[in-house]
C-alpha positions in Angstrom: -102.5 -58.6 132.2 -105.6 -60.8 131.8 -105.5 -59.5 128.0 -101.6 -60.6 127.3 -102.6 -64.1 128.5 -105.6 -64.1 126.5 -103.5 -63.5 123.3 -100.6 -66.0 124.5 -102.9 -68.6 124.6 -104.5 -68.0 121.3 -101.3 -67.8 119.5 -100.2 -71.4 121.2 -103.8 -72.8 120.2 -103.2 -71.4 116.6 -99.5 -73.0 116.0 -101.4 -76.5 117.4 -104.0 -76.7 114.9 -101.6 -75.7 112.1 -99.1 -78.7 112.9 -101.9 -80.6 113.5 -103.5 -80.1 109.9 -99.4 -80.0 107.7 -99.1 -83.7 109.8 -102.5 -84.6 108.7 -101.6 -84.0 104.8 -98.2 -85.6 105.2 -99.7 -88.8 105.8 -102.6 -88.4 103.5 -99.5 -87.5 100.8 -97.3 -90.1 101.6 -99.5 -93.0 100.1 -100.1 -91.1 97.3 -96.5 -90.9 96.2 -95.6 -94.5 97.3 -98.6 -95.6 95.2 -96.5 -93.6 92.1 -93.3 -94.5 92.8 -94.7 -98.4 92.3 -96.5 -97.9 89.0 -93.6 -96.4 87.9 -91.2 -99.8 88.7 -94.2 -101.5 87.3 -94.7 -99.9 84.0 -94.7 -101.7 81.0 -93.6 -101.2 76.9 -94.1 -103.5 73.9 -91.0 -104.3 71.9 -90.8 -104.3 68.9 -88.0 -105.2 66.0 -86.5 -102.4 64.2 -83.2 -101.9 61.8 -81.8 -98.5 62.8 -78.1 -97.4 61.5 -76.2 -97.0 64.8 -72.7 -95.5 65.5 -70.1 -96.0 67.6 -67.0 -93.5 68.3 -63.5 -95.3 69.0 -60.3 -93.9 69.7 -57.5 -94.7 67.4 -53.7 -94.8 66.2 -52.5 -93.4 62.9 -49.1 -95.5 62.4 -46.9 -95.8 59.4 -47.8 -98.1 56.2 -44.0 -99.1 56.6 -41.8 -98.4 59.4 -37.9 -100.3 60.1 -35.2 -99.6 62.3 -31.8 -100.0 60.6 -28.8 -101.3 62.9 -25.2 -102.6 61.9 -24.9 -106.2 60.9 -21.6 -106.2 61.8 -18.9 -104.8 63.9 -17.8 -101.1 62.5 -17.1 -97.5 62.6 -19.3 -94.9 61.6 -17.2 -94.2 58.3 -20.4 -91.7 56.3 -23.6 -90.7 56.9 -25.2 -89.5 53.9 -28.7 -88.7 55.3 -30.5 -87.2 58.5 -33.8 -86.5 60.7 -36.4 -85.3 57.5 -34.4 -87.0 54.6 -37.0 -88.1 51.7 -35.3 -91.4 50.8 -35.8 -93.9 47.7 -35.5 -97.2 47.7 -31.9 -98.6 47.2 -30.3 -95.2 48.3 -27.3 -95.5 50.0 -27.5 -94.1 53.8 -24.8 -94.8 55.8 -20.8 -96.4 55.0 -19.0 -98.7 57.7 -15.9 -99.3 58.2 -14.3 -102.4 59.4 -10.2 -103.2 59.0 -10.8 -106.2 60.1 -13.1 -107.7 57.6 -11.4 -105.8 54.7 -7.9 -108.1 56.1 -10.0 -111.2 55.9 -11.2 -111.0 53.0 -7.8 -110.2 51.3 -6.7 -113.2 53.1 -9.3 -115.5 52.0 -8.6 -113.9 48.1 -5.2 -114.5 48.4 -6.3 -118.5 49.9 -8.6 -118.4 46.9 -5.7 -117.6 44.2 -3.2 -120.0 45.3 -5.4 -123.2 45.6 -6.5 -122.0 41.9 -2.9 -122.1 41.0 -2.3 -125.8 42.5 -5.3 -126.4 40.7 -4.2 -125.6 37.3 -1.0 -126.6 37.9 -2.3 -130.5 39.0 -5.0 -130.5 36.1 -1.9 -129.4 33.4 0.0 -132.4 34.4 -3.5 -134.7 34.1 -4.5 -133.5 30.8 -1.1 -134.1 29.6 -0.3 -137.6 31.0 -4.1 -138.3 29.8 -2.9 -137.7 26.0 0.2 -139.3 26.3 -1.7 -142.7 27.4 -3.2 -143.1 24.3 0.5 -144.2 23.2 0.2 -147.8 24.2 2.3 -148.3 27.7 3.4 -145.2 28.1 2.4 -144.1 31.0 1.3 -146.6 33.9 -2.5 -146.9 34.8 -2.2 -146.2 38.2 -0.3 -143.0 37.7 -2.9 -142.1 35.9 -5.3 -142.8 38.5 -3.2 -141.2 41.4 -3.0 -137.6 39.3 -7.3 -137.9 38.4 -7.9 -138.2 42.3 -5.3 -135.3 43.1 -6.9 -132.9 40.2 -10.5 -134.1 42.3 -9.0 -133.2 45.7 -7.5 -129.7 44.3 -11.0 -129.1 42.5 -12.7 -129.7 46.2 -10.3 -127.6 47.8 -10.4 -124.6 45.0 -14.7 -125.0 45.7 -14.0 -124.4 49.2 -11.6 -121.9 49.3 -13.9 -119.6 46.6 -17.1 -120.1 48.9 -15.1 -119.4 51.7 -13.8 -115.8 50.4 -17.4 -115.1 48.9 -18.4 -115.6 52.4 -16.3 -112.7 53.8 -16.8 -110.9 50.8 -20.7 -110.7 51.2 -19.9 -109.2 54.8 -18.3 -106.7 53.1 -22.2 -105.8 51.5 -22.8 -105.1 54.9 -20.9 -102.3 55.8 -23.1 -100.1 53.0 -26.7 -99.5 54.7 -29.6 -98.8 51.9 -32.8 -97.4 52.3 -35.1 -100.9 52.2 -38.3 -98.7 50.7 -39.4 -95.0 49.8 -39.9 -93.3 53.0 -38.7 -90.4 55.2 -35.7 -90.5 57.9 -37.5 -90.5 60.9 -34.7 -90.7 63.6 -31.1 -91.2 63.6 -28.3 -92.0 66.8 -25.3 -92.2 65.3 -22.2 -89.6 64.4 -19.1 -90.1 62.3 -16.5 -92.7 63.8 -19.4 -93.9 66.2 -18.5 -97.6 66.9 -21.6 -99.8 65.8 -22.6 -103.3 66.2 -25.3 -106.3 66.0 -25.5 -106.2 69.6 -26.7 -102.7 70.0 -30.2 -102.0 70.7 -30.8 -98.7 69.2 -30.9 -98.5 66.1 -28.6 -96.0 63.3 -31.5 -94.9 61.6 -35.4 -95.4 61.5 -37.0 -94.9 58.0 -41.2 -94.5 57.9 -43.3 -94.7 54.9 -46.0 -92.0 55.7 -47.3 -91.5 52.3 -50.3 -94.2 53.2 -50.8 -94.0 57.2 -53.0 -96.8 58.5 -55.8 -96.2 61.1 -55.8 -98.8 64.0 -58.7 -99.6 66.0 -59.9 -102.2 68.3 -63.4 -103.3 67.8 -65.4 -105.1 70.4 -66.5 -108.7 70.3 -70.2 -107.1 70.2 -69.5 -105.0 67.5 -67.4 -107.4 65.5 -70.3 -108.5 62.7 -71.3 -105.5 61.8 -67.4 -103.7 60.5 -67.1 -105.5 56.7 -64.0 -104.3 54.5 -64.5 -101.7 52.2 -66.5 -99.9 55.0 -65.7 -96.0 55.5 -64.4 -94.6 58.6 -65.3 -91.3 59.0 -62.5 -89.1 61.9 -60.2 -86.0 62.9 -57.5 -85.9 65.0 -57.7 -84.3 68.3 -54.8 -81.4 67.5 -56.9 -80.5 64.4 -60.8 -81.4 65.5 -62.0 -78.8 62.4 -61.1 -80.9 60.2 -62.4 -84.5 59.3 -60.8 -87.3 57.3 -62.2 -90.4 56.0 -60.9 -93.7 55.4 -61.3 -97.5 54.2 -61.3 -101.2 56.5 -58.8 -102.6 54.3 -57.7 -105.3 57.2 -59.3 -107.5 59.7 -57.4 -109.6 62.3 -60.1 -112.8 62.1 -59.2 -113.4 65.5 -60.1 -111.6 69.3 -57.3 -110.4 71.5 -57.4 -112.9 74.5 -57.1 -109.9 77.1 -59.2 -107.0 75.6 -62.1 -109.4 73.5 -61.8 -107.1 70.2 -60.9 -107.8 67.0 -58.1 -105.2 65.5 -59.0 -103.4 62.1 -57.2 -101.4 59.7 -57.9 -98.6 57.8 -55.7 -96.9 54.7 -55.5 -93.5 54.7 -54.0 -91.8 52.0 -51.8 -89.1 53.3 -51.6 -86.3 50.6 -49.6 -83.6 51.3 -49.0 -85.3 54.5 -50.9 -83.4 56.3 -51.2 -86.4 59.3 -48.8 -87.2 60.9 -47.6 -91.1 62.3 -49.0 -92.1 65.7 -51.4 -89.1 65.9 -54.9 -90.3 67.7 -57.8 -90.3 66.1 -61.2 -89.8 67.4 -63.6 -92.1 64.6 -67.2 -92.9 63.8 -68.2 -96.0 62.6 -71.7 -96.7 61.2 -72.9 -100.2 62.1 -75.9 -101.6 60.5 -77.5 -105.3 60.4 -79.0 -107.1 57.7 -82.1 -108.4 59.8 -84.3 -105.6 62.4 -83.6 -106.8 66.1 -85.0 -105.5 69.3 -83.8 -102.5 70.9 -85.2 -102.0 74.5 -84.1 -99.3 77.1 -80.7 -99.7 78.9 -82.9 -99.0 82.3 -84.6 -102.7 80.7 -82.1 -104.5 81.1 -80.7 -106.0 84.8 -77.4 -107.6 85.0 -76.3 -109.2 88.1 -75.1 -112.4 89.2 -77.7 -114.4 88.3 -76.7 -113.0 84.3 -78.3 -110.7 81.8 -81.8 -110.4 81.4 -85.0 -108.6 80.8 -88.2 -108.9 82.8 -91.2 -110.2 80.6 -94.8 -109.7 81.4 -96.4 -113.0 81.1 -100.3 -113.8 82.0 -99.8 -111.3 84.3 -96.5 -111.9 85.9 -93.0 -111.5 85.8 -90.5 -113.4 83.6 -86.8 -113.7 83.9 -85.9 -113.7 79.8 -82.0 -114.2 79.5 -80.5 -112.1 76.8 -77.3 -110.8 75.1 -76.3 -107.7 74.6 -75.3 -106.0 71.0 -75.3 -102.7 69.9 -75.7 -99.4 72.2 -78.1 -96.4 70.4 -78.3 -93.4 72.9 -80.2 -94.7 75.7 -81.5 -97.8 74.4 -79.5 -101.2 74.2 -80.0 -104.3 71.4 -81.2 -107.3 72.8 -81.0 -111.0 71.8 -83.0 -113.6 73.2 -86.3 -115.4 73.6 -88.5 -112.3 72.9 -91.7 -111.9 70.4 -92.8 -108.9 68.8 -95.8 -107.2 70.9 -94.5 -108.6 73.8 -94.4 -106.7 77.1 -91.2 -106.4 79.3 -90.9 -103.8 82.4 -88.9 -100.5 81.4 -87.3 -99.9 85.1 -86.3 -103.3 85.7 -84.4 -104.2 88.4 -83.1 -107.5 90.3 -84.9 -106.6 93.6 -88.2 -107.5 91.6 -88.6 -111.5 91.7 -89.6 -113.9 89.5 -94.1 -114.5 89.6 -94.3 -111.3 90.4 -98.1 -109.9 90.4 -98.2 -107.5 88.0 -101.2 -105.2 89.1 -103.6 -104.9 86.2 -104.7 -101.8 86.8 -101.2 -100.8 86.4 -100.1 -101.0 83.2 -100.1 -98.1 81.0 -98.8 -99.5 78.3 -96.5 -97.3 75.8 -95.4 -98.4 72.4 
């Protein structure tokens, strides 16, 4: 018995000494590492200016070069429809015939106003010409009937003036009821059938005609990105339904101005569809290359703090820290352009962060400085 108590009691002694001595190295540890984790916070890098070629991938829209909906000018039946969904089209090709009674009844009417004011016409002017070549017989013919039949043959020219306007009027309705393609294209959609009754008032429209021979590539560019995109500048993308193959295309158009609710300028880029092998409103996935014309100072993203005080970097100066205000540009990987009060050689603190004040120490044993 006195030998079981024996080894108890040296087991108990032994777990003792062994939490005794893993406590012991914790806290010899534990400075160590907080001593690290500080020097890294505090660790410095010089900045320098540099002029790499960055890119940027933005999403786009592929959309027609020339896209209108057709609709009736007028009130009409469907009478033909010479074309449907597919339709290669040519400009001035006739697409769809309307009918309306109604219009062809006014505009005999108006002919038929048209030919009898003509008639009174001819019949007043007759009777002026005539009493106009008599009065050059001395007396024979009164000078105020001559004046009463010049102001009639007036009145009946005014009213012969009207009455033709007035049937060329209905008569260019009639122009109406033939629809013709506006451009070359292809008959993208169509919602009517024979006899369909059509109107201005409708909102769909008979047919929709695109232009996909030259597809344009829209993209919104951000305000920070803005300087860089000139015209002329290739666009290198796929689309995501065919990712194996990659397309390029030229900025032909620039808005000059910044949407109010996004802050990016919207760019256009032609594409010449051969073979049409892309199709309207497909998305593309593009890359741009944006490059300056003067090196600027890229600096880690983890430089850079932004909070509500604004954006800044922290600068090392005689030892302390600096709040430097800056702007932001382009983004390369992990590292961010910068624009603001900064010098060449300078040193700025890589894991910045707004929980380190302003007149800071900076330790000088700390820094190790990289480059």
């Amino acid at each position: 018995m006195q030998i079981k108590y024996i080894v108890l009691l040296a087991a108990i002694m032994l777990l003792s000494a062994c939490n005794t001595n893993e406590k012991t190295e914790n806290k010899e540890t534990k400075p160590d590492m907080e001593g690290m984790g500080m020097m890294n916070m505090m660790e410095t890098i010089s900045i320098s200016k540099s002029n790499p070629l960055v890119t940027i991938k933005l999403a786009g829209e592929l959309k027609p070069d020339e896209q209108t909906e057709l609709f009736a000018k007028v009130n009409s039946y469907v009478q033909q429809i010479r074309v449907d969904i597919g339709d290669r089209v040519v400009k001035g090709q006739t697409l769809v015939v309307l009918e309306a009674p109604e219009i062809m009844s006014q505009i005999a009417n108006a002919k038929a106003k048209m030919q009898a004011q003509e008639a009174i016409y001819l019949s007043t002017k007759s009777t002026y010409d005539r009493m106009l070549k008599a009065d050059k017989t001395e007396g024979a013919v009164a000078k105020d009937a001559i004046d009463q039949i010049k102001a009639r043959k007036l009145s009946d020219e005014s009213q012969l003036a009207a009455a033709r306007s007035a049937y060329n009027e209905i008569n260019n309705i009639k122009d109406y009821l033939v629809i013709k393609a506006p451009f070359s294209g292809i008959i993208t959609n169509r919602s009517i059938d024979l006899g369909a009754y059509v109107g201005p008032m409708s909102k769909t429209p008979l047919l929709v005609i695109e232009n996909n021979e030259k597809l344009r590539l829209n993209l919104s560019v951000s305000e920070a990105h803005t300087p860089y995109i000139k015209i002329g500048d290739t666009i290198r993308f796929y689309v995501r339904s065919q990712p194996e193959m990659k397309y390029m295309a030229l900025i032909s158009r620039k808005s000059g101005s910044l949407d109010v609710r996004l802050r990016s300028e919207k760019i256009e880029a032609d594409f010449i569809n051969k073979s049409n092998v892309l199709k309207p409103y497909m998305v593309a996935e593009t890359s741009i290359s944006l490059q300056n014309t003067v090196a600027t100072f890229f600096v880690p993203k983890t430089a850079v703090v932004e909070s509500g005080m604004g954006v800044y970097v922290i600068r090392i100066n005689n030892g302390k820290t600096q709040y430097v205000p800056v702007s932001k540009g382009r983004v390369m990987g992990d590292k961010v352009e910068v624009f603001g009060d900064l010098a060449e050689g300078e040193h700025i603190l890589k894991m910045a962060s707004e929980e380190i004040m302003e007149g800071k120490v900076v330790p000088s044993k700390d820094p190790q400085v990289k480059k």
